[in-house]
LOGURO-447809 format. One record per residue (C-alpha): residue number from 1; residue in one letter; x, y, z. Coordinates in steps of 0.25 Angstrom, whole numbers, m for minus. Example, Ala and Ser with C-alpha at 12.3 -4.5 7.8 and 13.67 -1.06 7.14 Angstrom:
+-----+------+-------+-------+-------+
| seq | type |    xx |    yy |    zz |
+-----+------+-------+-------+-------+
|   1 |    A |    49 |   m18 |    31 |
|   2 |    S |    55 |    m4 |    29 |
+-----+------+-------+-------+-------+
This chain:
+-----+------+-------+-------+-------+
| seq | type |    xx |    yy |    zz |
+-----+------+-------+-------+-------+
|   1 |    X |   m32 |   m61 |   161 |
|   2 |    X |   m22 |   m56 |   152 |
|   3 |    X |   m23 |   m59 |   138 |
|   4 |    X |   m12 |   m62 |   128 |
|   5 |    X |   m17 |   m59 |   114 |
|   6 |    X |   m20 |   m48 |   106 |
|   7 |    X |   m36 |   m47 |   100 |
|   8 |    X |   m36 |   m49 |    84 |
|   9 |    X |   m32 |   m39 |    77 |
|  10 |    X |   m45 |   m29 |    73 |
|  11 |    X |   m48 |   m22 |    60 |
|  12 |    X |   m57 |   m12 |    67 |
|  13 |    X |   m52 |     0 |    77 |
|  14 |    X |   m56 |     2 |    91 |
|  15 |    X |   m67 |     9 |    92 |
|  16 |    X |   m68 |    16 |   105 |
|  17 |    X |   m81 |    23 |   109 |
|  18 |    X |   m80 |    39 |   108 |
|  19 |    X |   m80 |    49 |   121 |
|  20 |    X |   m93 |    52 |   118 |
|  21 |    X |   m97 |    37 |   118 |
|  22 |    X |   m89 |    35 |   132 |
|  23 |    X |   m96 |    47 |   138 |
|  24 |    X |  m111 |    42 |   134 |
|  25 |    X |  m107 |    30 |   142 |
|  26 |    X |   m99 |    36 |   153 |
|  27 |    X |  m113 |    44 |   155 |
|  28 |    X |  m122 |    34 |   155 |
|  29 |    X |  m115 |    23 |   162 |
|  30 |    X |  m106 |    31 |   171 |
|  31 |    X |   m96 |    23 |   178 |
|  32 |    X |  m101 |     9 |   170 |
|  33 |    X |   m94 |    16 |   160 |
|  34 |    X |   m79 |    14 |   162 |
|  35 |    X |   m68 |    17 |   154 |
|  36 |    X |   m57 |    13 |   164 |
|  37 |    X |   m46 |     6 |   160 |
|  38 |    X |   m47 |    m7 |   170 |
|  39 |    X |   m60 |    m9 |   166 |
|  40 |    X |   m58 |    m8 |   150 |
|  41 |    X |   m46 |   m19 |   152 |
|  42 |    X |   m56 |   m29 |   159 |
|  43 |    X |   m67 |   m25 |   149 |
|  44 |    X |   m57 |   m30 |   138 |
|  45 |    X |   m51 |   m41 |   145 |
|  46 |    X |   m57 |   m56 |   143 |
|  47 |    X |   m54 |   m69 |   146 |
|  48 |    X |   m47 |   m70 |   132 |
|  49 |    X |   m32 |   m70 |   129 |
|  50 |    X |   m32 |   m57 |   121 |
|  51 |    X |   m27 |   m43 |   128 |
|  52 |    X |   m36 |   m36 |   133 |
|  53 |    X |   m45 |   m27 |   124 |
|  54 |    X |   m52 |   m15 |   133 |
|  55 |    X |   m64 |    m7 |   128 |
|  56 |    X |   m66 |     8 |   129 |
|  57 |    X |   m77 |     8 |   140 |
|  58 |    X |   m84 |    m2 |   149 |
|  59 |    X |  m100 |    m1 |   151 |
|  60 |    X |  m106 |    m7 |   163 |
|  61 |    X |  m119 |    m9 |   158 |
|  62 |    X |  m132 |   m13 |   168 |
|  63 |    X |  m143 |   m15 |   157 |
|  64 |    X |  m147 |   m18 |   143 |
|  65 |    X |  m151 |    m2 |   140 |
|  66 |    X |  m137 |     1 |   145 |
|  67 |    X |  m131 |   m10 |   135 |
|  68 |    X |  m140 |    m2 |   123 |
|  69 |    X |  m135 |    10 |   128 |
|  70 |    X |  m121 |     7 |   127 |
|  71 |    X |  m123 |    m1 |   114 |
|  72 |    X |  m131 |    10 |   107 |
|  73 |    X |  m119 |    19 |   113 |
|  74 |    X |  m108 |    12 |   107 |
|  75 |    X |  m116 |    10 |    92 |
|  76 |    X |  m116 |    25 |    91 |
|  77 |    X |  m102 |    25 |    90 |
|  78 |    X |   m99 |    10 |    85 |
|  79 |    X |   m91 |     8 |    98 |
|  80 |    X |   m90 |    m7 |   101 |
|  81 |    X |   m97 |   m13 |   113 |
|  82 |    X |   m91 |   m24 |   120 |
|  83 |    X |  m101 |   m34 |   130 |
|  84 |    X |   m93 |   m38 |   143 |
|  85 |    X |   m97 |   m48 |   154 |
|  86 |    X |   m88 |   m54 |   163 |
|  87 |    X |   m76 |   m55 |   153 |
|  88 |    X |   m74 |   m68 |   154 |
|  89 |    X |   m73 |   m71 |   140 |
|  90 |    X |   m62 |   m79 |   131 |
|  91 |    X |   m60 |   m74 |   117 |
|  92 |    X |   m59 |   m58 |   119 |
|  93 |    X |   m75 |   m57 |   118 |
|  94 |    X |   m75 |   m44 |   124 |
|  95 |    X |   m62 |   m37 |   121 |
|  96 |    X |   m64 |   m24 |   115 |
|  97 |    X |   m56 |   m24 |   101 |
|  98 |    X |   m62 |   m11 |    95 |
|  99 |    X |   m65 |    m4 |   112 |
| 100 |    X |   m79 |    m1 |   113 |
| 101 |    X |   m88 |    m2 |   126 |
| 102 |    X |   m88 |   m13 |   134 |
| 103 |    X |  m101 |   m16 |   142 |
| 104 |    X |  m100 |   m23 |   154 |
| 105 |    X |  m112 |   m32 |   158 |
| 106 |    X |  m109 |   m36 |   170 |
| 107 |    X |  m118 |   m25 |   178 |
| 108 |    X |  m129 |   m32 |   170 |
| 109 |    X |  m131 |   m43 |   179 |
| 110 |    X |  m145 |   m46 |   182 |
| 111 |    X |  m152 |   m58 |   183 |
| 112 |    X |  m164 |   m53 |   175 |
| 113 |    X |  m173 |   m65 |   177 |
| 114 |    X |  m174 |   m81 |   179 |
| 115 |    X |  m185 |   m90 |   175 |
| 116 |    X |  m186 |  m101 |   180 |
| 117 |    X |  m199 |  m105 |   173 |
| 118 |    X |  m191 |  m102 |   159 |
| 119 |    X |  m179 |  m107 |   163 |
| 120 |    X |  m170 |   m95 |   159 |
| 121 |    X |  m163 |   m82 |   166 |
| 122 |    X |  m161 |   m67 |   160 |
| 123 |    X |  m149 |   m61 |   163 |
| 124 |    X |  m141 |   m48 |   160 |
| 125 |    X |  m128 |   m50 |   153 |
| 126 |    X |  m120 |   m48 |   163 |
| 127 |    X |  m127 |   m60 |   172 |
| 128 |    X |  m115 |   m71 |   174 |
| 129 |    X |  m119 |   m85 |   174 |
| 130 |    X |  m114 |   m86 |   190 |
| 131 |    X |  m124 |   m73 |   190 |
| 132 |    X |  m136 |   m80 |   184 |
| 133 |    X |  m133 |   m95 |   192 |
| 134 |    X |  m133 |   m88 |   206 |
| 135 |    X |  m146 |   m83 |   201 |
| 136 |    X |  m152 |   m95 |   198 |
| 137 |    X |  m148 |  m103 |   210 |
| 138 |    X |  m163 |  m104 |   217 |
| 139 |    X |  m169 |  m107 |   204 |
| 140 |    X |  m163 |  m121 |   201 |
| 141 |    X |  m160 |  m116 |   187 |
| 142 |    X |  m144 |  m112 |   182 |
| 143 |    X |  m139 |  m105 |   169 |
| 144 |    X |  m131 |  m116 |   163 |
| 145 |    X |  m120 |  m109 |   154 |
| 146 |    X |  m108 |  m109 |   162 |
| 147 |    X |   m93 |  m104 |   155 |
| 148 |    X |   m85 |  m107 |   168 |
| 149 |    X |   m82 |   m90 |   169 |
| 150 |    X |   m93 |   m83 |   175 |
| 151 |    X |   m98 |   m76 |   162 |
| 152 |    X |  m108 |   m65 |   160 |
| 153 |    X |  m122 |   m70 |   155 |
| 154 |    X |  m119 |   m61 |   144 |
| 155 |    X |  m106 |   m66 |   139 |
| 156 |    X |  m110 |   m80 |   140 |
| 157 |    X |  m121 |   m77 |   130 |
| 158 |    X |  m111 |   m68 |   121 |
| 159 |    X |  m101 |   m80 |   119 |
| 160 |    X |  m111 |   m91 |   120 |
| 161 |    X |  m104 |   m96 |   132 |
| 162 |    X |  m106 |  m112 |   136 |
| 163 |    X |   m99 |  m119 |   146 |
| 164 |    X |   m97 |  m130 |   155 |
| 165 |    X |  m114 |  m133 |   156 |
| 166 |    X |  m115 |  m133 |   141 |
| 167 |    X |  m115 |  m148 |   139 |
| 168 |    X |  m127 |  m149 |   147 |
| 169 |    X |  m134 |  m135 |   146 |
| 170 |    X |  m128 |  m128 |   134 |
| 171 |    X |  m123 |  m115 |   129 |
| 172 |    X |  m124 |  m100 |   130 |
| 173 |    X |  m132 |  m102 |   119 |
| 174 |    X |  m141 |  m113 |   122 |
| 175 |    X |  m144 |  m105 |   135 |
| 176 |    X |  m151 |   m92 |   130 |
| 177 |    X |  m164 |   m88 |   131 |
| 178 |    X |  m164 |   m73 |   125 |
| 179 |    X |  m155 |   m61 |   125 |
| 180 |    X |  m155 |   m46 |   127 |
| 181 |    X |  m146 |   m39 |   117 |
| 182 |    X |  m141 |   m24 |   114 |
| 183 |    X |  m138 |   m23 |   100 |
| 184 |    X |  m129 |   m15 |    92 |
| 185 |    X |  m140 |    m5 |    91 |
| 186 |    X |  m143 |    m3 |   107 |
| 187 |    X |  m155 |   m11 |   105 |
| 188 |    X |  m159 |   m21 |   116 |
| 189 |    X |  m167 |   m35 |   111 |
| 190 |    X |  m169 |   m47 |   115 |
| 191 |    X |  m166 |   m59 |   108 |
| 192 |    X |  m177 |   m69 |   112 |
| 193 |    X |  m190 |   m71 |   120 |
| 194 |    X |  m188 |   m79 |   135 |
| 195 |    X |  m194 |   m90 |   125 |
| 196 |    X |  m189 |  m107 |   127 |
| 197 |    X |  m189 |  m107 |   112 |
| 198 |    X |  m192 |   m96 |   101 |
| 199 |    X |  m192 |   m95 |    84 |
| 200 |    X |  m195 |   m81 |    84 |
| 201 |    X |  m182 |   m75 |    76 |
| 202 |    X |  m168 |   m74 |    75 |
| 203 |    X |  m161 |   m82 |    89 |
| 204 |    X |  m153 |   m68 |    93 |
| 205 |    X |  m152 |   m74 |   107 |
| 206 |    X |  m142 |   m83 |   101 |
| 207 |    X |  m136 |   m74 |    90 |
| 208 |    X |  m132 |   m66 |   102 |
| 209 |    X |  m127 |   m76 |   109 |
| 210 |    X |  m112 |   m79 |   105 |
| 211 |    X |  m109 |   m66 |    98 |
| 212 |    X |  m100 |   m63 |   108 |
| 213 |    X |  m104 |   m48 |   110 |
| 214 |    X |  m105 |   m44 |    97 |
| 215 |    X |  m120 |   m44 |    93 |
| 216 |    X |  m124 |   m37 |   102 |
| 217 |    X |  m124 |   m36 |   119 |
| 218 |    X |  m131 |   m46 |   128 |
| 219 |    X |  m140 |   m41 |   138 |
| 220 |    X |  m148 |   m50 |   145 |
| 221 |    X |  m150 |   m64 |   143 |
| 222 |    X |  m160 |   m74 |   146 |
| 223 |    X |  m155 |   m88 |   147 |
| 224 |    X |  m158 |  m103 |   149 |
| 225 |    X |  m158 |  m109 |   164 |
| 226 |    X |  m154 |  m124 |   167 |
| 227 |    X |  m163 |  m133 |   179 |
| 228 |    X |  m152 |  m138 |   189 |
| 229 |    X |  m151 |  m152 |   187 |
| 230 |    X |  m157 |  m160 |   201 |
| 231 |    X |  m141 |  m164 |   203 |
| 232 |    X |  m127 |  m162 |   199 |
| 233 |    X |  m114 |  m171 |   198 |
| 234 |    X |  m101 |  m168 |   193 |
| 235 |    X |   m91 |  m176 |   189 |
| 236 |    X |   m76 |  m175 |   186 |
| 237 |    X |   m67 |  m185 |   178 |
| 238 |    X |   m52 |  m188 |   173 |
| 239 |    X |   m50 |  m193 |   159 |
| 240 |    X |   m36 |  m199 |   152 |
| 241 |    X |   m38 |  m189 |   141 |
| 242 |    X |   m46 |  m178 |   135 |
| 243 |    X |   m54 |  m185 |   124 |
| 244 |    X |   m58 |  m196 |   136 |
| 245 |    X |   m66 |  m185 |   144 |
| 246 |    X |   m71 |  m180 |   131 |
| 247 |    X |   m75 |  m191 |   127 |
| 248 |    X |   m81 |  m195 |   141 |
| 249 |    X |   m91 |  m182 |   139 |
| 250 |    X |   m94 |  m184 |   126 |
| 251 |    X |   m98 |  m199 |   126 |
| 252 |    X |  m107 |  m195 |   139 |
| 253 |    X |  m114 |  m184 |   130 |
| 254 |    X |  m117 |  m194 |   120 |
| 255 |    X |  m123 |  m206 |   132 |
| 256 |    X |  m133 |  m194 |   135 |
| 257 |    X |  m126 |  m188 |   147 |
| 258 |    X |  m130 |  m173 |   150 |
| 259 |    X |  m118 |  m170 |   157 |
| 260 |    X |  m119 |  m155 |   161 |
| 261 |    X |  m105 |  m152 |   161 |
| 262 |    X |   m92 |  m159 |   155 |
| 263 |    X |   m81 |  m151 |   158 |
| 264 |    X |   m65 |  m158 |   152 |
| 265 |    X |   m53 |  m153 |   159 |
| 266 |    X |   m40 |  m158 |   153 |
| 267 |    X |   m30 |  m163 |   160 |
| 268 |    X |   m20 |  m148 |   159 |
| 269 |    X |   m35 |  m142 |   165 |
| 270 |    X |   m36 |  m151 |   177 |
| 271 |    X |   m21 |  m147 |   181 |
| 272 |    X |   m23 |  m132 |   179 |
| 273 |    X |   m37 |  m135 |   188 |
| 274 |    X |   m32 |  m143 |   199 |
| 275 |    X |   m20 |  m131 |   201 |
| 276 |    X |   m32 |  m120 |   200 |
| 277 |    X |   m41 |  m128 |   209 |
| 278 |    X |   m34 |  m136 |   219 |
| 279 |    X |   m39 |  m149 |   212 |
| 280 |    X |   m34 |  m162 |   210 |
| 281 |    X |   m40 |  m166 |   196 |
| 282 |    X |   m34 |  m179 |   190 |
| 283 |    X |   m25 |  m170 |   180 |
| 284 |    X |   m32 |  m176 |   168 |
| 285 |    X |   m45 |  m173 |   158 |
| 286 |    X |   m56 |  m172 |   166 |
| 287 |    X |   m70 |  m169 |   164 |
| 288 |    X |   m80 |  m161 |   174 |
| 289 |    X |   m94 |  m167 |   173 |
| 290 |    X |  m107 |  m162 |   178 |
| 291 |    X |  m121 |  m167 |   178 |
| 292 |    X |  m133 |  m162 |   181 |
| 293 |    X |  m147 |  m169 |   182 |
| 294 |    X |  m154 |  m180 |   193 |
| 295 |    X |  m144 |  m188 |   201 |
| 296 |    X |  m150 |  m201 |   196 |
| 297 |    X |  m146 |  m195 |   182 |
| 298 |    X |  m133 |  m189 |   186 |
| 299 |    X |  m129 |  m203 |   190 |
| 300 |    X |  m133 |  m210 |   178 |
| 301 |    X |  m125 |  m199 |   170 |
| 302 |    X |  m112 |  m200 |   179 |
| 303 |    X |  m112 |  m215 |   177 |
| 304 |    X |  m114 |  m215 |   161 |
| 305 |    X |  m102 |  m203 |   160 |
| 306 |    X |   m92 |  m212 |   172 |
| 307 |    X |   m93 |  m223 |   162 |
| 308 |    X |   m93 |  m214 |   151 |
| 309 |    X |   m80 |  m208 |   158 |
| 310 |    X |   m74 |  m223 |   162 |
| 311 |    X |   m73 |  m226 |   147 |
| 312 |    X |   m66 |  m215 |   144 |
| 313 |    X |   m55 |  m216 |   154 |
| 314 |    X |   m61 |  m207 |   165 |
| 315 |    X |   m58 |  m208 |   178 |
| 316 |    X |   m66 |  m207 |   192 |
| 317 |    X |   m80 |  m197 |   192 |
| 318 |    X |   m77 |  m187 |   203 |
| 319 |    X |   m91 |  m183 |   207 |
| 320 |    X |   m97 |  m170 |   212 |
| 321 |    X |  m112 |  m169 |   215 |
| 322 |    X |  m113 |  m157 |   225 |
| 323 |    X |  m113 |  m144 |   220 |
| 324 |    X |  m100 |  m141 |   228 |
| 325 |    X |   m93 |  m153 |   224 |
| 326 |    X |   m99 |  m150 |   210 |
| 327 |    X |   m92 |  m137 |   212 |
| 328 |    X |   m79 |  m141 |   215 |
| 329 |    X |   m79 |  m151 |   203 |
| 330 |    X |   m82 |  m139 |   194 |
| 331 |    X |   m74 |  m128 |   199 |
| 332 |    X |   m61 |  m132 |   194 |
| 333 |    X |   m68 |  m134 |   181 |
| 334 |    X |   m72 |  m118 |   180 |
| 335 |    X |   m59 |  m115 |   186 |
| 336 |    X |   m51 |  m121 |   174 |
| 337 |    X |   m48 |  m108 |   165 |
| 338 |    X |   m40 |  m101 |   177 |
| 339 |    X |   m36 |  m114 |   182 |
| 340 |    X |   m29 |  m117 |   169 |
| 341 |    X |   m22 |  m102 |   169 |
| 342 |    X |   m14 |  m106 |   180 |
| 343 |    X |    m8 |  m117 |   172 |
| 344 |    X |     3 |  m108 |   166 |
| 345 |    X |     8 |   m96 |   174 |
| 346 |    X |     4 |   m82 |   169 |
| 347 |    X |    m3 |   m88 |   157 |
| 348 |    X |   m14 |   m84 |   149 |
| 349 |    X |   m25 |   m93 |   142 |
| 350 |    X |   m29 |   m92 |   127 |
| 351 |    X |   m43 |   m98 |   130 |
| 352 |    X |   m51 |  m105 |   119 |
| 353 |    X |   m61 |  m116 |   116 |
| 354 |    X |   m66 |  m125 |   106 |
| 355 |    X |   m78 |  m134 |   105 |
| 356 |    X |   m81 |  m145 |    95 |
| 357 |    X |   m92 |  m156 |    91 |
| 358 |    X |   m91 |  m166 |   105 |
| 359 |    X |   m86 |  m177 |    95 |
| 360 |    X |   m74 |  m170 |    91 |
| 361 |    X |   m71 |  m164 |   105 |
| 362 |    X |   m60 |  m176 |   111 |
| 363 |    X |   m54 |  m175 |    99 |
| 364 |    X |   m52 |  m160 |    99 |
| 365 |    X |   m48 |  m158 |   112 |
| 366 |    X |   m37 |  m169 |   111 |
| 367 |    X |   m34 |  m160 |    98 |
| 368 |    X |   m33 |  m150 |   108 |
| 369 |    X |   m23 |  m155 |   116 |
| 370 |    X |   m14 |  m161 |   107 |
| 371 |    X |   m12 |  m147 |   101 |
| 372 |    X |   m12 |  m141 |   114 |
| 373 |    X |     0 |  m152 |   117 |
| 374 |    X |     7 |  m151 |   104 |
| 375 |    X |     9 |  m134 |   106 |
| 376 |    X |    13 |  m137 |   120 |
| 377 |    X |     2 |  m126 |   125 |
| 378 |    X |    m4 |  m126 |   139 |
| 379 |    X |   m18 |  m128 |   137 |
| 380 |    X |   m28 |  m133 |   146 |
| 381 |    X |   m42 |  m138 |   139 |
| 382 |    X |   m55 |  m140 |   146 |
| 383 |    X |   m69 |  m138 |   141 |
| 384 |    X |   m84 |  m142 |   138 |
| 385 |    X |   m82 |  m155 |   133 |
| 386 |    X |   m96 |  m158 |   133 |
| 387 |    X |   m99 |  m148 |   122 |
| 388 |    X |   m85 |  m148 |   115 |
| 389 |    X |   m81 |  m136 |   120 |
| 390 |    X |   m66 |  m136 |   124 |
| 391 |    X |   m56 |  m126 |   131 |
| 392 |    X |   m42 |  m123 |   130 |
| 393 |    X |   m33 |  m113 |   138 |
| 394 |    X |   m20 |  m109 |   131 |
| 395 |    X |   m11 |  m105 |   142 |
| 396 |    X |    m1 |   m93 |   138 |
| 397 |    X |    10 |   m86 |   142 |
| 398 |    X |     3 |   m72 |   138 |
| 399 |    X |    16 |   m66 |   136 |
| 400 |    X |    22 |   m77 |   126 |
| 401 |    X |    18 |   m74 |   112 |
| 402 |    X |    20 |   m88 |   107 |
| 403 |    X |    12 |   m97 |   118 |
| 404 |    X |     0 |   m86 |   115 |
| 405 |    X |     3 |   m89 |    99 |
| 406 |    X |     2 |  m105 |   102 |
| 407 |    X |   m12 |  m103 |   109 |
| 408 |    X |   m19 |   m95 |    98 |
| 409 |    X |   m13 |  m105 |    87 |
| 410 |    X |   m18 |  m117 |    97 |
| 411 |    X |   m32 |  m109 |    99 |
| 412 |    X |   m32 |  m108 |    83 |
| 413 |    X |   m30 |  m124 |    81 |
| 414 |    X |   m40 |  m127 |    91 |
| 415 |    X |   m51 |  m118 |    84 |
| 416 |    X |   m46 |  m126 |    72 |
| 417 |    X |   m46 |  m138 |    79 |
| 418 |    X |   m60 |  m136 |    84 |
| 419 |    X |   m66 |  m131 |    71 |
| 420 |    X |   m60 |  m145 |    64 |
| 421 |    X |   m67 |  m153 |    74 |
| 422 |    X |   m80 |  m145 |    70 |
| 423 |    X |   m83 |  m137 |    81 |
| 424 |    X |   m79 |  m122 |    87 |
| 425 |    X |   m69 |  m112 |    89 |
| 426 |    X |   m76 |  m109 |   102 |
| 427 |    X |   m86 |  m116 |   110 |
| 428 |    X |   m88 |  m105 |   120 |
| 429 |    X |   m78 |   m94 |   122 |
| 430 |    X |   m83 |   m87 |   109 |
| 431 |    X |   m76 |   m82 |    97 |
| 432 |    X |   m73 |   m68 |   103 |
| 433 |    X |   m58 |   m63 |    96 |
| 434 |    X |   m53 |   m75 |    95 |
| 435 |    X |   m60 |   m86 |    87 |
| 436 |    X |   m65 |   m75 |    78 |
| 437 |    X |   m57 |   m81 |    66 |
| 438 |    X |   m62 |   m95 |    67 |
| 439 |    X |   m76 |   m91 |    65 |
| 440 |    X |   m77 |   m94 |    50 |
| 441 |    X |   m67 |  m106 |    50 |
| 442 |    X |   m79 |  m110 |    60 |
| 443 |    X |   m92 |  m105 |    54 |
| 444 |    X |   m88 |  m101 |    39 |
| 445 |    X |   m86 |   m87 |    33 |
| 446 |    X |  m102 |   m87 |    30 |
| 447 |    X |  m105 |   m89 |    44 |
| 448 |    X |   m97 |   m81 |    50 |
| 449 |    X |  m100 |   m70 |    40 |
| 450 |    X |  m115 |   m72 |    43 |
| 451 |    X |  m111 |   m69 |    58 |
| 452 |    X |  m103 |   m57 |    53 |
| 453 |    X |  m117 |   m52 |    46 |
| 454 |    X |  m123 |   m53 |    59 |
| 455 |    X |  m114 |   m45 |    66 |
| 456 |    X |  m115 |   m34 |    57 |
| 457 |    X |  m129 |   m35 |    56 |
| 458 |    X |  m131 |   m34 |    74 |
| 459 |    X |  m118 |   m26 |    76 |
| 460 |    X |  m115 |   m17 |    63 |
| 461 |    X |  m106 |    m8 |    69 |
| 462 |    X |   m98 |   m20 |    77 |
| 463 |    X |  m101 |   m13 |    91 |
| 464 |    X |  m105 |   m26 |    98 |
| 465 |    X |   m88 |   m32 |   101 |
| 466 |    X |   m83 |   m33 |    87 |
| 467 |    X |   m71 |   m40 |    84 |
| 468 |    X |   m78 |   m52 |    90 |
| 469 |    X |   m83 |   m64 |    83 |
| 470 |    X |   m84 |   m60 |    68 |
| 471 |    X |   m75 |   m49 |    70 |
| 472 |    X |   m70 |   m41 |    56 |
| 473 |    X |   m72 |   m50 |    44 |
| 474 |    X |   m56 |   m51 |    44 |
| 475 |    X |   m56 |   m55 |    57 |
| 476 |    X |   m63 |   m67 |    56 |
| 477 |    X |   m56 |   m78 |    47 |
| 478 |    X |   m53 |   m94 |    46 |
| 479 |    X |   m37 |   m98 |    53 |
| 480 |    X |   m30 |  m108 |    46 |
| 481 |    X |   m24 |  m120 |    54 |
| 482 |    X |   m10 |  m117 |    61 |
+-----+------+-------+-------+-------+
């Protein structure tokens, strides 16, 4: 997509590798080293709203030992290197702001091994979720972590990706078994045992889980699979208002009900949705339910969450239990993001999210949307409403100055908003370029130095995709309202 911001300003120059670097690489990796200019632009292109950011070559790489040798490589020369999956990232993870080599995971893509008996899966980075599932179709076992695009293992574990199952099943995070990482060095280790449970040492696997690419590269990964429940039922219901369907999911939470999805779509979301999809959704706040466990249980649950429902004002369950019709409940659901771009011709979205304590959520989103109202801003919202993670589009004109200027300024207040209400600037997209300067308004300038120590101590010549996260000290610094 295009973009319509500039990157922060960076204190540091570009710091391109020399011939002699591009040469080494040329030679060992011949034409999965490229340096054409098609495939620099989509190597420097996100899902994010900033322009483009290329790097200076492009590595396809097929194997830990050719990651180390690219790594060790680039250290010689402190070139920056840049991890890449499939690009589907929100906050300019990847966007080479001091050039550098990109490498490309996505000719590492094996299915390494699955263990039932363990319960876990290792993958190479470049395994998508969609990749790993199909794998695990005869197994009746599933990868859990699902962030609607269909993402790289790898970058899933770089931004500590969640999603719509993370009510029931949890994070990116909670997800992790071990890691196999190169580090700034050109070393290859391993983060942790296949192990349930250890006290052995530092937890690298989740130090490196988060840090967005600049710690060091992600490898392989072993990771936790799920049981499929005995059956599935999904639901879908209208609401009179935001803080009704919020409410809805958080009082069911509370009774006990392990719902394994709760998606809310507000009512601009359902319009865009039914336009995109050919639906015929009441044009109101809806939530998308799921459940998982024996039908003598998914009926108990659907009963306590209807009357749940009915107190809140909700309307008739429309019901799915077959996978097809579960299918066609869903879809529209994961079709949301592109669905809502069509609401505003040529424009471009300025894509953020927030999460908060599930107490403070109703209240936070209407917040939201009173802002959104005030400022006269097309902004659909939708989010995980059963972990208080929420999303907003900002719909743009990419060419007009002054609607790009009232999404930032709206994307400011809502961090502000969300940090008041004592939770996040980011529940799942990730810091990248773009929350960078809320990070000690959020953690405090102790913290944050802390994670800058680390940083230096893993990365001291900031190879590994600097300008991300902690950034230059005078980069990273507390807003003031506006």
């Amino acid at each position: 997509m295009d973009a319509v911001v500039s990157p922060p300003a960076r204190a540091k120059k570009r710091r391109a590798p020399s011939s002699e670097l591009l040469g080494l690489l040329q030679r060992r990796f011949s034409e999965r080293c490229s340096t054409s200019q098609a495939v620099l632009l989509q190597h420097g292109t996100d899902e994010s709203a900033y322009l483009p950011q290329p790097p200076d070559a492009v590595v396809f790489v097929q194997s830990t030992d050719e990651v180390a040798f690219v790594v060790r490589a680039c250290a010689r020369e402190r070139v920056p290197v840049i991890g890449f999956g499939v690009g589907s990232s929100v906050e300019g993870h990847l966007l080479a702001v001091e050039g550098g080599v990109c490498v490309d995971f996505s000719q590492m893509n094996k299915v390494l091994a699955i263990r039932p008996d363990d319960l876990t899966a290792t993958v190479e980075a470049g395994v998508t979720r969609g990749q790993l599932n199909v794998a695990l179709l005869e197994t009746g076992f599933f990868f859990s972590v699902d962030p609607g695009a269909d993402a790289s293992i790898g970058g899933m574990v770089a931004t500590a990706a969640s999603g719509t199952n993370t009510v029931r099943y949890g994070t990116m995070r909670d997800n992790l078994v071990s890691l196999t990482v190169v580090t700034a060095n050109g070393d290859v280790v391993r983060t942790a045992s296949q192990a349930r449970k250890s006290s052995a040492g530092y937890n690298l696997t989740q130090l490196y889980c988060g840090s967005e690419g600049t710690l060091g590269l992600i490898t392989e990964a072993t990771v936790r699979l799920h049981p499929h429940p005995e059956a599935y039922a999904a639901a879908v219901v209208h609401f009179p208002t935001v803080a009704a369907a919020v409410d809805c999911v958080i009082e069911s939470i509370q009774m006990g009900v392990p719902l394994a999805r709760a998606e809310m779509l507000d009512a601009l979301t359902i319009r865009a949705v039914n336009a995109h999809s050919r639906t015929a959704l009441h044009e109101s706040p809806t939530l998308f339910l799921e459940f998982g466990a024996s039908k003598a249980q998914i009926d108990e649950q659907a009963d306590i969450v209807r009357e749940i429902a009915a107190n809140h004002g909700g309307g008739e369950f429309q019901w799915a239990n077959l996978q097809e019709e579960r299918s066609r409940l869903w879809t529209p659901r994961h079709h949301a993001y592109f669905a809502c771009l069509q609401l505003k011709a040529g424009s471009r979205s300025l894509t953020t999210d927030a999460c908060v304590p599930l107490s403070s959520l109703a209240q936070c989103v209407e917040e939201t949307q009173a802002d959104i109202t005030e400022h006269s801003l097309l902004a659909p919202v939708f989010g995980h409403v059963g972990d208080g993670n929420f999303h907003c589009l900002v719909l743009v004109d990419p060419n007009n100055a002054a609607e790009n200027e009232a999404a930032e300024a709206f994307s400011h207040r809502l961090v502000q908003r969300a940090l008041r209400h004592g939770g996040t600037s980011t529940g799942e997209h990730g810091v990248g370029l773009h929350k960078m300067q809320y990070l000690v308004e959020e953690h405090g300038v102790h913290t944050v130095g802390l994670m800058r120590a680390i940083k230096q101590a893993l990365d001291p010549h900031d190879i590994f995709n600097p300008g991300k996260i902690i950034g230059p000290a005078e980069a990273v610094h507390t807003h003031q309202e506006t």
